[in-house]
C-alpha positions as CSV (number, residue, x, y, z in Angstrom):
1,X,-37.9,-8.5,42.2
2,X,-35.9,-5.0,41.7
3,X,-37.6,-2.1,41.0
4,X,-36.4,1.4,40.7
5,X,-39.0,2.6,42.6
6,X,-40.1,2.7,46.0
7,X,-42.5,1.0,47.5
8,X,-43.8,1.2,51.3
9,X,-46.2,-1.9,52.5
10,X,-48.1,0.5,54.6
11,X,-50.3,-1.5,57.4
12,X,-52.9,0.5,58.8
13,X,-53.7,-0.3,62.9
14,X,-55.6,1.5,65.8
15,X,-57.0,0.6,69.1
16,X,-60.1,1.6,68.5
17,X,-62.3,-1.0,66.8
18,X,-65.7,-1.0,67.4
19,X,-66.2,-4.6,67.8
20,X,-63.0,-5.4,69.3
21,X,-61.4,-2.9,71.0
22,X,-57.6,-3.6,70.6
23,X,-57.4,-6.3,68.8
24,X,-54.3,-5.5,66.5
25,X,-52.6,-5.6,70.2
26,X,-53.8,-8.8,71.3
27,X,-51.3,-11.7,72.0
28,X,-52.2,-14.5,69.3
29,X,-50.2,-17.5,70.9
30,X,-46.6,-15.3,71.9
31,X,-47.2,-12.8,69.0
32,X,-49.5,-10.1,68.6
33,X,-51.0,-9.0,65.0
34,X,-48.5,-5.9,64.1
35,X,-45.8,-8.0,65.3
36,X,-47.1,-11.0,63.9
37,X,-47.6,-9.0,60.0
38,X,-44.1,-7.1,60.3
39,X,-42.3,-10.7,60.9
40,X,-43.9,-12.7,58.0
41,X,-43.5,-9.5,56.0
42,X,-40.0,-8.8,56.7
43,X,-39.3,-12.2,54.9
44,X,-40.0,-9.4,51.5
45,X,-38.0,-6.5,52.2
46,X,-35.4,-5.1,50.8
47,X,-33.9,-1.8,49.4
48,X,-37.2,-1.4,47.4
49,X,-39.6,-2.5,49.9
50,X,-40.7,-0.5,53.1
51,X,-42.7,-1.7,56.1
52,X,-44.7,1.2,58.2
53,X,-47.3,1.1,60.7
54,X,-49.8,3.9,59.9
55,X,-51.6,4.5,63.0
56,X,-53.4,7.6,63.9
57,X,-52.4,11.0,66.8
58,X,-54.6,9.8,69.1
59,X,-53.5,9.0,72.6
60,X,-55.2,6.1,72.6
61,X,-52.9,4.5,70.0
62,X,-49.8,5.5,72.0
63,X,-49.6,1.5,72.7
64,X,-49.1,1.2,69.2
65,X,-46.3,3.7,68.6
66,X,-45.0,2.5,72.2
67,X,-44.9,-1.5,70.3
68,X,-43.7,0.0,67.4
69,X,-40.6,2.0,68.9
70,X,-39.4,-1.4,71.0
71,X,-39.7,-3.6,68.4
72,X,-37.9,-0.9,65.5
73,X,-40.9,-0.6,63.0
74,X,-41.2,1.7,61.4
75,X,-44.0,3.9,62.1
76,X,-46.5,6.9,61.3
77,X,-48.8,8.8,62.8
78,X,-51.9,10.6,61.4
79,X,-55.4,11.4,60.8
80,X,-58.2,8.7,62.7
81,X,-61.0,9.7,60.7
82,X,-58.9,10.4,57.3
83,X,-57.3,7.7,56.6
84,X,-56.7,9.0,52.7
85,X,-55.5,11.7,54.1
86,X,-53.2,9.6,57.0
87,X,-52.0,7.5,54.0
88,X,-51.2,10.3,51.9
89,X,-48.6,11.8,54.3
90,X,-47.1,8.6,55.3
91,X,-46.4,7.7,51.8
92,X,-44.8,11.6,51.7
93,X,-43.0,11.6,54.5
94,X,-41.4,8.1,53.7
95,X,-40.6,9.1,49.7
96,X,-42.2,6.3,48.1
97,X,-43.5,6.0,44.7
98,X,-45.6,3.1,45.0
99,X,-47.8,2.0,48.1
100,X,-49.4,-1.2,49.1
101,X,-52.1,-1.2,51.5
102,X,-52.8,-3.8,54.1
103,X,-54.7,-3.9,57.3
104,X,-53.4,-5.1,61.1
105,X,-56.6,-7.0,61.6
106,X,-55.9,-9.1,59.0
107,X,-52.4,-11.1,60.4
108,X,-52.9,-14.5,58.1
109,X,-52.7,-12.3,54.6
110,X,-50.9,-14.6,52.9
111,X,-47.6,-12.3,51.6
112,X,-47.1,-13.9,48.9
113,X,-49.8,-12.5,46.8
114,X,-47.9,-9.3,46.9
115,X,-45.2,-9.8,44.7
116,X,-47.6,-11.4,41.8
117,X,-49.8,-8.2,42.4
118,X,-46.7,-5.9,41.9
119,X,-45.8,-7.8,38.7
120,X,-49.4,-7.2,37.5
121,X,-49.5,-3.3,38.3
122,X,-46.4,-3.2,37.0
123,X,-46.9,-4.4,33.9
124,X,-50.9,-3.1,32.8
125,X,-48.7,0.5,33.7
126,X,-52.0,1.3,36.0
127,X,-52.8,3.2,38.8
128,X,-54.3,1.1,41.2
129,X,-55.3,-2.8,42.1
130,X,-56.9,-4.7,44.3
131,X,-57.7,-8.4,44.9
132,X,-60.9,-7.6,46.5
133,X,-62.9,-5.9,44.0
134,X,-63.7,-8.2,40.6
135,X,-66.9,-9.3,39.2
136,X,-66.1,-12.6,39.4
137,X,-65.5,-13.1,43.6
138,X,-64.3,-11.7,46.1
139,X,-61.3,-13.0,47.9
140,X,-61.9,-14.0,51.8
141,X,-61.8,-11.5,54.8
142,X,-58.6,-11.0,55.8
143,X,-56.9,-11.6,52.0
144,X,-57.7,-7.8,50.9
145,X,-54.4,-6.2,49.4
146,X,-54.7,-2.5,47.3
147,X,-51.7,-1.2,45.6
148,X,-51.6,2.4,44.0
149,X,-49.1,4.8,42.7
150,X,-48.4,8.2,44.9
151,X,-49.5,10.1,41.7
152,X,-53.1,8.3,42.3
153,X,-53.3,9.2,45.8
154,X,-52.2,12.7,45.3
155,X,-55.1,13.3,42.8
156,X,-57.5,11.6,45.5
C-alpha cells in the first residue's frame, strides 16, 4: 500500500510492569516479545512504514535500548510517566505524519489488521482509530491497535 506519508508503528515497552516485571524481555521459546513484534512486523515495512521501540530514560530500561542497539531497531527514549508526551517526540524526532500505536506486551497482535486499519483512516480522512473502542465489542487483550495523525497528537 504506498502512501505519501509517513508512518512509524511505534511499540511502546518498559521493564517495569507491575505484575510482571520484565516481561517484554522474556524469552518466549528462542524469541523475546520486542524481538518477537519487530520480526513479524518487518514482514510490513517499507519506505512508508517505520518500526521504533519507544521506551522510556530510565536506567532500568537500559536492557531495552541495550536489545535494541544489537539487534538494529530502531529505538526512542522518553518520558515513563508521559507516555503522550514520550510518543509525541518520538513521532517528531522520526518525521512521521502518521503513527500507529502498539504495545510490547502484546507479541501475538495479529499485523495484518494494520493495513485494513490504514485503508479505513485513510479513507473516512479522520484523525484517529482504534479497534478497541466500539459499542459493539471489544476486540481481545492483546489485539488493541490506535492509529492517529501527528496533527492530532500535537493538539493533545
Amino acid at each position: 500500500m504506498m502512501f505519501k506519508n509517513k508512518i512509524g508503528i511505534i511499540c511502546q515497552a518498559r521493564l517495569s510492569s507491575s505484575r510482571l516485571p520484565g516481561k517484554v524481555l522474556y524469552d518466549l521459546g528462542g524469541e523475546n516479545a520486542i524481538g518477537l513484534i519487530y520480526k513479524r512486523y518487518s514482514r510490513m515495512l517499507d519506505e512508508n512504514y517505520k518500526f521504533i521501540i519507544a521506551t522510556s530514560n530510565l536506567a532500568e530500561d537500559q536492557a531495552i535500548i541495550n536489545f535494541c542497539e544489537e539487534q538494529k531497531i530502531n529505538y526512542f527514549a522518553g518520558s515513563l510517566d508521559n507516555v503522550l508526551e514520550r510518543y509525541y517526540y518520538c513521532a517528531k524526532k522520526n518525521n512521521l505524519d502518521f503513527i500507529i500505536r502498539i504495545t510490547a506486551d502484546c507479541p501475538f497482535l495479529d499485523f495484518k489488521l494494520i493495513p485494513n486499519m490504514v485503508k479505513i483512516f485513510k479513507d473516512l480522512n479522520i484523525d484517529y482509530i482504534s479497534n478497541s473502542h466500539n459499542k459493539t465489542g471489544h476486540v481481545p487483550d492483546g489485539f488493541d491497535i490506535e492509529i492517529f495523525k501527528m496533527s492530532a497528537l500535537s493538539k493533545a
